[in-house]
C-alpha positions as CSV (number, residue, x, y, z in Angstrom):
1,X,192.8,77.9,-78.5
2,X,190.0,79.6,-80.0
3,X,188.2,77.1,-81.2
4,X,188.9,75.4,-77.9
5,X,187.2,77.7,-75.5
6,X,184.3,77.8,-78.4
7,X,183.8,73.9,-78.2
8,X,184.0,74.8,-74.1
9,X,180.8,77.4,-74.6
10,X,179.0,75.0,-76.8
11,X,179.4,72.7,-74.6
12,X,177.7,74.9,-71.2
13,X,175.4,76.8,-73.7
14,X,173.7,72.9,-74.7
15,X,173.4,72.5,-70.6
16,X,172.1,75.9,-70.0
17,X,169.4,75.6,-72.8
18,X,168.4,71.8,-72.2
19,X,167.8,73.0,-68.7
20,X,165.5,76.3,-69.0
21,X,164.0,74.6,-72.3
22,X,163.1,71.7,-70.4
23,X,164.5,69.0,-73.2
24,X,166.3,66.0,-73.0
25,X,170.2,67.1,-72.2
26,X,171.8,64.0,-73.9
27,X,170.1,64.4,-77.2
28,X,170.9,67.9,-77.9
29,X,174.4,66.9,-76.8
30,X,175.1,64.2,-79.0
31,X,173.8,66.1,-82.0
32,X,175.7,69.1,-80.7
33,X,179.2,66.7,-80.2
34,X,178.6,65.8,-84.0
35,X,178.3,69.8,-85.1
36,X,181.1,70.6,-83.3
37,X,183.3,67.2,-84.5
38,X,182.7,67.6,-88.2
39,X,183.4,71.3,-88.6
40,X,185.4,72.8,-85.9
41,X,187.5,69.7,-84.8
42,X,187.8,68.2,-88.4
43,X,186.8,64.6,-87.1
44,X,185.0,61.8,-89.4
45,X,181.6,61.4,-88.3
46,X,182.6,57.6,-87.6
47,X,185.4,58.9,-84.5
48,X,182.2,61.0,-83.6
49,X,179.8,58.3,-83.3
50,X,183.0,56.0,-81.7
51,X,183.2,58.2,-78.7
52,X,179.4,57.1,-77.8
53,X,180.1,54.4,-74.5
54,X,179.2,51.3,-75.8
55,X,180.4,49.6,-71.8
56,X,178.0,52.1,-70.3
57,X,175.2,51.2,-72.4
58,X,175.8,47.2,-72.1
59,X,175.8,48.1,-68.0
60,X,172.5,50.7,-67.7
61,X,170.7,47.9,-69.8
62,X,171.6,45.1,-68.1
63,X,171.0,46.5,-64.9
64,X,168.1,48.3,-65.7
65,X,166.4,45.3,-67.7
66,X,167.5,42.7,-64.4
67,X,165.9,44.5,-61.7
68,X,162.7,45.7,-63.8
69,X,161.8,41.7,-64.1
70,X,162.8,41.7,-60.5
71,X,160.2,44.9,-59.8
72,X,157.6,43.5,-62.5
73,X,156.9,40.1,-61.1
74,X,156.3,41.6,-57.2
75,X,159.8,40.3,-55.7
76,X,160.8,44.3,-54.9
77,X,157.7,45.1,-53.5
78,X,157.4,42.2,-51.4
79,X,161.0,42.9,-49.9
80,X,159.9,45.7,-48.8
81,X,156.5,45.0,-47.3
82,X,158.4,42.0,-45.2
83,X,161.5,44.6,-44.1
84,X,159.5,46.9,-42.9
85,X,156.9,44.8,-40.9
86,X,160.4,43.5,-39.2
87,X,160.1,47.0,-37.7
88,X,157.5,46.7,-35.4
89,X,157.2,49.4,-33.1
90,X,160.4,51.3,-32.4
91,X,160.1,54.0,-34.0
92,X,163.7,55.1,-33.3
93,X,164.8,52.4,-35.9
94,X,162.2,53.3,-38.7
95,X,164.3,56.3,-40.6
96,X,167.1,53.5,-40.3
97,X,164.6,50.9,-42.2
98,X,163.5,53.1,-44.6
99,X,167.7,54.1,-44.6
100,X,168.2,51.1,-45.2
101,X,165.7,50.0,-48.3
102,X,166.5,52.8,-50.0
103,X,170.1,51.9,-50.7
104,X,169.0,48.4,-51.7
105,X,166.0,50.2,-54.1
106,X,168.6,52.8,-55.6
107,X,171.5,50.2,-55.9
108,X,168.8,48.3,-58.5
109,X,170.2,50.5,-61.2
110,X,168.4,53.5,-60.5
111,X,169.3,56.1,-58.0
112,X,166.3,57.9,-58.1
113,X,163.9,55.1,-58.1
114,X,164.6,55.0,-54.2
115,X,162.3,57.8,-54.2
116,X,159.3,55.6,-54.3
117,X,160.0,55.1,-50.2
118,X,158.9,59.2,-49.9
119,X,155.7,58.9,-50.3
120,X,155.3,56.0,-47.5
121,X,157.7,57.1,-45.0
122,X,156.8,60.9,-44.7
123,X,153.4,60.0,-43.8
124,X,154.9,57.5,-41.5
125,X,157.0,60.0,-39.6
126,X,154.0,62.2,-39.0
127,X,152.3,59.2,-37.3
128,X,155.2,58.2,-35.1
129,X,155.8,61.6,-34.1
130,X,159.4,61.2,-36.3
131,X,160.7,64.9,-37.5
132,X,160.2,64.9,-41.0
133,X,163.1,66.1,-41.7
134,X,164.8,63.2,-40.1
135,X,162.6,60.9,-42.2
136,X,163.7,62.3,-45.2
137,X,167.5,62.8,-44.8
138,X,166.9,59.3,-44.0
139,X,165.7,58.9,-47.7
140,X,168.0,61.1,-49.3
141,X,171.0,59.4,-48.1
142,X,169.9,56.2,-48.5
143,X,169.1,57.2,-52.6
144,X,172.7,59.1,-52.8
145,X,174.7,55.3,-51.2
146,X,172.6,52.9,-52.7
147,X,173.3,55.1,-55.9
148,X,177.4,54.2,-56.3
149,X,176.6,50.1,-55.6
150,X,178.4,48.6,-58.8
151,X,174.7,48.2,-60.4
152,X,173.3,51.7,-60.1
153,X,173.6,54.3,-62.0
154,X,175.9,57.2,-59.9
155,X,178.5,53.9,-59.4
156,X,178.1,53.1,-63.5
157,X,178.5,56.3,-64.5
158,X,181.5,57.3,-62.0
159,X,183.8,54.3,-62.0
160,X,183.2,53.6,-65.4
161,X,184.0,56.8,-66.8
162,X,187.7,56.8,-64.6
163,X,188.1,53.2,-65.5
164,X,188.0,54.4,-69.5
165,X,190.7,56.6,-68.6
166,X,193.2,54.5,-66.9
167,X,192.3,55.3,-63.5
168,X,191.9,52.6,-61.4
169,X,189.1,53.1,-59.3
170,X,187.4,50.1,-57.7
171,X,183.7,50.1,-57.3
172,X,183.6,48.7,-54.1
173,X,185.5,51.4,-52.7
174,X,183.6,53.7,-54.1
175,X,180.1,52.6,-52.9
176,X,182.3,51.7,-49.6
177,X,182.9,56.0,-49.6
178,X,179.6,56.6,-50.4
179,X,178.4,54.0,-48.1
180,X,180.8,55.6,-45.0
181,X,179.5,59.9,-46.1
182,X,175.9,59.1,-46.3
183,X,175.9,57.4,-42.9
184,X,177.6,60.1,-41.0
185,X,174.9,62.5,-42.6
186,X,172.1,60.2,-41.2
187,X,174.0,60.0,-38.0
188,X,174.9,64.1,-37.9
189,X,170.2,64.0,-38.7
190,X,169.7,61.7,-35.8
191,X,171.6,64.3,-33.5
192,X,169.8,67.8,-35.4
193,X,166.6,66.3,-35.8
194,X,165.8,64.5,-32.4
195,X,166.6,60.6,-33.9
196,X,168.0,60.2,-30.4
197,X,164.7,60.9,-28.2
198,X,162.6,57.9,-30.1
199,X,164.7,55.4,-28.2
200,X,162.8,54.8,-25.4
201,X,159.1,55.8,-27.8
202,X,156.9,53.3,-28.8
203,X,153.8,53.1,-30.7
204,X,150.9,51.5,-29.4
205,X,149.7,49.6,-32.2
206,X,153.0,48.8,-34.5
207,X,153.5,49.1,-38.2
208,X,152.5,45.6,-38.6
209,X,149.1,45.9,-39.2
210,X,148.8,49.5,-40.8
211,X,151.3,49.5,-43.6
212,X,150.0,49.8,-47.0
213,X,150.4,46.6,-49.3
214,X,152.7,47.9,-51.8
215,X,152.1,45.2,-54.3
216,X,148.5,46.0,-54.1
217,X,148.4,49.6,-54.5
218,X,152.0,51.2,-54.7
219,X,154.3,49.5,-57.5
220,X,157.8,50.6,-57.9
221,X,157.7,53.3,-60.0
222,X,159.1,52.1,-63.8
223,X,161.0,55.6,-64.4
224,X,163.1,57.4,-61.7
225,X,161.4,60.8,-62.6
226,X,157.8,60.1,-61.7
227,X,157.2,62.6,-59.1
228,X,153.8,63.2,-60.1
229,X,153.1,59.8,-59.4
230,X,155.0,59.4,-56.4
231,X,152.9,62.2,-54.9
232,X,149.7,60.3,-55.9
233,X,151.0,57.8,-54.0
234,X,151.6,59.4,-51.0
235,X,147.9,61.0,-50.8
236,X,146.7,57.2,-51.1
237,X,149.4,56.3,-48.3
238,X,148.2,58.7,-46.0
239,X,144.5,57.8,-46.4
240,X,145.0,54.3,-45.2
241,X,147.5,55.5,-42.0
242,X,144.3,58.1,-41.2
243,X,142.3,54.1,-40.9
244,X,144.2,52.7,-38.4
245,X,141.0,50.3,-38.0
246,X,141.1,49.1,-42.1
247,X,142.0,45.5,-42.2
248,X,145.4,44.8,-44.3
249,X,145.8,41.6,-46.1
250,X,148.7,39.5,-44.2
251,X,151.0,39.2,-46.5
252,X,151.6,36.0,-48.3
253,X,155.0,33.9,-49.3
254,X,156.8,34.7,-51.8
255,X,156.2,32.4,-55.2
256,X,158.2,30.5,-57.2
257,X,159.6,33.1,-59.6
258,X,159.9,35.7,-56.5
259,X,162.1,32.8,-55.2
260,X,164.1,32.6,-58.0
261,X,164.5,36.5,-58.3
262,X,165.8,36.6,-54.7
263,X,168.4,33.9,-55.5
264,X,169.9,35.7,-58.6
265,X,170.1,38.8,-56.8
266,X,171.9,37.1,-54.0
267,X,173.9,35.6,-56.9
268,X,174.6,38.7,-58.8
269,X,176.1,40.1,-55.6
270,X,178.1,37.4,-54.5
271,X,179.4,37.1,-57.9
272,X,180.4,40.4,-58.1
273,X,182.2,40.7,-54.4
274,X,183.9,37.4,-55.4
275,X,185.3,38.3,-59.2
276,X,186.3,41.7,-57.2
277,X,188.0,39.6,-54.3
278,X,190.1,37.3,-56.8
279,X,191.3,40.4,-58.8
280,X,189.2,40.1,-62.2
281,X,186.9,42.9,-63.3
282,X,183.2,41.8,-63.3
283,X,181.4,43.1,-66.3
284,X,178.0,43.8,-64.1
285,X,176.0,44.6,-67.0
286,X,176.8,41.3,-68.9
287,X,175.8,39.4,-65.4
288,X,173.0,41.0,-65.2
289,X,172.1,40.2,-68.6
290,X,172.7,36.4,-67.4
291,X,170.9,36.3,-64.4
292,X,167.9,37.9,-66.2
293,X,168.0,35.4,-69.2
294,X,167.1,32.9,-66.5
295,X,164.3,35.1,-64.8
296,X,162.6,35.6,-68.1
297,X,162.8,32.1,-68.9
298,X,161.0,31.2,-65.7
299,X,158.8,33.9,-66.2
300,X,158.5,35.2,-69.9
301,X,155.5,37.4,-69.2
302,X,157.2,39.7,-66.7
303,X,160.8,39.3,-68.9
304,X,158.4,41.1,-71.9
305,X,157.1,43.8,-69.7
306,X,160.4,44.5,-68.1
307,X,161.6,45.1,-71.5
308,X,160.1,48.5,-72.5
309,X,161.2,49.9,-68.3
310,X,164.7,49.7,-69.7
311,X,166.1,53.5,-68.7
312,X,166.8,54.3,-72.0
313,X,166.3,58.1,-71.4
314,X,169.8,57.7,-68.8
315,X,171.6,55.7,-71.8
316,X,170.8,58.4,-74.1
317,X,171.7,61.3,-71.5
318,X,175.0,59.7,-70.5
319,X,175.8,58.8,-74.2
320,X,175.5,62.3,-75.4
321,X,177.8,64.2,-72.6
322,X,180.2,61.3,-72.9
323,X,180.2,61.9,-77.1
324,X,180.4,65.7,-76.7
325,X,183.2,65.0,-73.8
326,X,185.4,63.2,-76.4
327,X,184.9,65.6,-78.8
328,X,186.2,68.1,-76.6
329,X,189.3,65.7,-75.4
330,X,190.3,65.2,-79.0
331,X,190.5,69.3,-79.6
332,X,192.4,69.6,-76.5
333,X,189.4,71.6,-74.8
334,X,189.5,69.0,-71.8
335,X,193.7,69.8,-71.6
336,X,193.2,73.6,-70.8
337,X,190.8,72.9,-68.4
338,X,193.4,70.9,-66.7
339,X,196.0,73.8,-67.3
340,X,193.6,76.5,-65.9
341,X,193.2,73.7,-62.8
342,X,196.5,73.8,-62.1
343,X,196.9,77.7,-62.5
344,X,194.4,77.5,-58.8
345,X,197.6,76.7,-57.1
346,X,198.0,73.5,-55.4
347,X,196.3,70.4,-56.7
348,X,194.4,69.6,-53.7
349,X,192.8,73.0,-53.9
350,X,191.8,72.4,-57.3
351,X,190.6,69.4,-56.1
352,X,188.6,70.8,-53.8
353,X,187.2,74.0,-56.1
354,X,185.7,71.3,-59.0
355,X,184.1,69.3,-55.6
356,X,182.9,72.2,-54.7
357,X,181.7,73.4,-58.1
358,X,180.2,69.7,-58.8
359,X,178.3,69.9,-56.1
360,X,177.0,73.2,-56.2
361,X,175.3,72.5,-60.1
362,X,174.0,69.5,-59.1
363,X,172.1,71.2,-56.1
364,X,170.2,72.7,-58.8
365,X,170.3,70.1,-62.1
366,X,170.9,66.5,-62.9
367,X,173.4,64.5,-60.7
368,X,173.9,61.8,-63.4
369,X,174.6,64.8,-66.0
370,X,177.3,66.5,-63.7
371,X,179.0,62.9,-63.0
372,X,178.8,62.7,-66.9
373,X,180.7,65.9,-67.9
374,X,182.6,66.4,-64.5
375,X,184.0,63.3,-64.3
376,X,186.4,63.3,-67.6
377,X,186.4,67.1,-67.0
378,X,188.4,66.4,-63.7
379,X,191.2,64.2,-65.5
380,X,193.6,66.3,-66.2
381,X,194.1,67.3,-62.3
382,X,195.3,63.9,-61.3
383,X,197.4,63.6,-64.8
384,X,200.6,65.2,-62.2
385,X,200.3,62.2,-60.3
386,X,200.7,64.6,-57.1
387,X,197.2,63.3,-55.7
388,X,195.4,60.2,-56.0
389,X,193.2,59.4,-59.3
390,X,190.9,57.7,-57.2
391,X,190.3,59.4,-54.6
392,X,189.1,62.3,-56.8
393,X,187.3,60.8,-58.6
394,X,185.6,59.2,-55.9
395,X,185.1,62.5,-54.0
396,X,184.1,64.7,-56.9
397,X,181.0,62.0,-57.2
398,X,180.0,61.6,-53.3
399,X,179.6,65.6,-52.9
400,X,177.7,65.6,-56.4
401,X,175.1,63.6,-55.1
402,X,175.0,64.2,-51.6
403,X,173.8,67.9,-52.5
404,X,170.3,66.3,-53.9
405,X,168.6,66.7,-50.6
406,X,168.0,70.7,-51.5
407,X,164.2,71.0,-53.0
408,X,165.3,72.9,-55.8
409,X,166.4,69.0,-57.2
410,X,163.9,66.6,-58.3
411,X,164.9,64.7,-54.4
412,X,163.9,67.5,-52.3
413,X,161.1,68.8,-54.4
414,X,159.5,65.1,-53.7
415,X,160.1,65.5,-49.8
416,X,158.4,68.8,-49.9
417,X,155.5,67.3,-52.1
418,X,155.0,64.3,-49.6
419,X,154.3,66.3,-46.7
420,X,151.4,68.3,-45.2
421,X,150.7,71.5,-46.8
422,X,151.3,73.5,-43.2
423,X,154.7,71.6,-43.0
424,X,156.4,72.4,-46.5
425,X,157.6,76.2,-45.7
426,X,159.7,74.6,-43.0
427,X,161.0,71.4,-44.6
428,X,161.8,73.8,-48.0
429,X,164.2,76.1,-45.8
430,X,165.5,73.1,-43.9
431,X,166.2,71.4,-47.2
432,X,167.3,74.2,-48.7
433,X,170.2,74.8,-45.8
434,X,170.9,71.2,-45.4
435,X,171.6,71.0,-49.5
436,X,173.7,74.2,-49.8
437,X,175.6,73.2,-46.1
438,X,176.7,70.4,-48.8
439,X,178.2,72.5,-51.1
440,X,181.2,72.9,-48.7
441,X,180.5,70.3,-45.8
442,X,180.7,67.7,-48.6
443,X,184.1,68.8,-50.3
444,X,185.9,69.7,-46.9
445,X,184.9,66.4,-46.2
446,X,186.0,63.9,-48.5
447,X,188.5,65.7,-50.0
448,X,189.8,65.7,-46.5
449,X,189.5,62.1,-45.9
450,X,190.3,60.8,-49.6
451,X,192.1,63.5,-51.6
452,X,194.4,65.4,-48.6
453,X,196.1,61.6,-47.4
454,X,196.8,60.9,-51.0
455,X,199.2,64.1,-51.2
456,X,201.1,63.7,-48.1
């Protein structure tokens, strides 16, 4: 048992230190899983290396590598110059919009990569009179539903990990629960943050004519973490709303090998919903690895560029904790945990103490990291069978990433940076009591709705 809670140290001291050192969590981890394999669990350095997710890498990659050739050769941007022209001027529907593209941006394999609509739409609120905060709970739910689609990362990461253990949770379901939370948040913001009053405002001259071309001047960011460049962004956003006057190109059709990107993303989808309907298991990442053999083959110049935006900083952070994870499995570490879970008392308490816990850390560090370790950590609570796998599972990863909103995460920190310098003391305690409210909102909940009908 000693060496046990040792590993279990290890394990937190590698998060603690990665986070105030500022280094990349998944490479101390893996070199940290193979420390503590070799001479305190007796493994080979071969089981070591075996515990590494080979199916998680084969699905960031695909998914990743797909959508950059979809972002690299314009189709993205264009999608979401044409949605948001569709707006016109009702500016009660415009944190829906923005809502709404988010999801479809964060379900491209990156959750955070949705956060390239902050910069646009917190300017845009200002104009339309639109409480910032409304715009960017907007945002933030969109990047936390859009994050559990079957291609993105939160969904990967979450349904893969259960799936590797024998629990048989469906990723539909689970982006259907993440889908179903994040809308209730936007509608509980609508009702907080005046949404309600813009039904009967209009603008007087429509977004139309005013929205910056993003294919011009405002590509999708190629890494999730580029907040410094998102906030670039937003100062040349603002400019060109402050010229209502400057003439914007009208957008033109979308080319051939925009065309063709649309299509396979249609296809990838209806492929997946359809495999899902007749009862087989897609393998997303290998699909994605099929539709984009036919992009680059249409267009091999964005296929090469699309190439080096491959997230290989997520494959390497979810590949450590899932190594060290293993390691910890194989010495029993991840057994007591489940023994100390069940000492809580019931099992839906426990269920809702590691919500609440998961939610609470990744308020303050990396979603994807807590899904990582949290995930397997939180297997030996449904081992009883007394409460639904799946439902955990499923809850545990909605209240991890619903908690994003609060600035002290890379999410909030870009709503405060996109907004005028007067504004940011209110939206940082707004943000800051919205994203702790989580904390316990989010776990009462879904464990609630998911875990509590499960036990009856």
């Amino acid at each position: 048992m000693d060496l046990q809670i040792a590993a279990l140290i290890i394990f937190v001291g590698v998060f603690v230190l990665a986070t105030l050192r500022k280094v990349h969590i998944g490479v101390l981890m893996f070199a940290a899983a193979a420390g503590v394999g070799v001479w305190m669990a007796g493994m080979t350095i071969d089981k070591v290396v075996a515990g590494f997710p080979i199916g998680i890498l084969v699905l960031l990659v695909g998914v990743t590598y797909f959508f950059a050739i979809a972002q690299a050769n314009g189709t993205i941007d264009r999608i979401i110059e044409m949605a948001i022209a569709k707006v016109g001027d009702r500016a009660f529907f415009l944190p829906l919009a923005f809502f709404a593209l988010t999801i479809g941006i964060s379900a491209m394999g990156s959750p955070l990569a949705g956060l390239v609509m902050a910069p646009i739409g917190m300017p845009l609120a200002k104009r339309y009179g639109i409480d910032r905060m409304l715009m960017g709970i907007a945002i933030g739910s969109g990047l936390s539903a859009g994050g559990f689609a079957p291609t993105s990362l939160f969904g990967i990461v979450t349904y893969g990990t259960a799936r590797a253990a024998g629990i048989d949770l469906d990723p539909l379901v689970l982006f259907s629960v993440a889908l179903g939370a994040n809308v209730l948040l936007l509608a509980t913001a609508y009702v907080l943050f005046g949404g309600f009053k813009l039904l009967n405002a209009r603008t007087t001259d429509g977004f139309g004519s005013n929205v910056p071309r993003f294919s011009a001047s405002r590509p999708t960011p190629s890494h999730p973490f580029e907040r410094e460049g998102n906030i670039a962004r937003s100062k040349q956003a603002v400019q060109v709303l402050e010229e209502p006057h400057a003439a914007t190109p009208k957008p033109a059709r979308l080319n051939r090998n925009q065309i063709i990107t649309v299509l396979c993303m249609a296809g990838l989808v209806v492929t997946v919903i359809l495999m899902s309907l007749l009862g087989s298991s897609p393998d997303i990442g290998v699909l994605c690895f099929a539709f984009a053999s036919v992009l680059t083959l249409c267009d091999p110049q964005s296929g090469k560029s699309a190439v080096t935006k491959i997230d290989w900083s997520t494959v390497l952070l979810v590949g450590g904790i899932i190594t060290f994870v293993g390691v910890l499995q194989t010495m029993g570490a991840v057994a007591l945990l489940g023994e100390a879970a069940s000492a809580v008392g019931t099992p839906l308490l426990a269920a809702l103490v590691i919500c609440a816990i998961g939610g609470l850390v990744s308020a303050f560090a990396s979603t994807t990291g807590m899904l990582a370790a949290l995930v397997p950590l939180a297997l030996p609570l449904v081992a009883s069978g007394d409460i639904a796998g799946w439902a955990v599972i499923a809850a545990l990863g909605v209240c991890s990433s619903i908690v994003d909103v609060s600035p002290f995460s890379t999410v909030g920190a870009t709503f405060v940076a996109t907004v005028d310098e007067e504004e940011r003391p209110r939206i940082t305690k707004l943000l800051t009591r919205w994203g702790l409210s989580m904390v316990v909102f989010g776990p009462l909940l879904l464990v609630g709705t998911l875990v509590l009908p499960s036990s009856l």
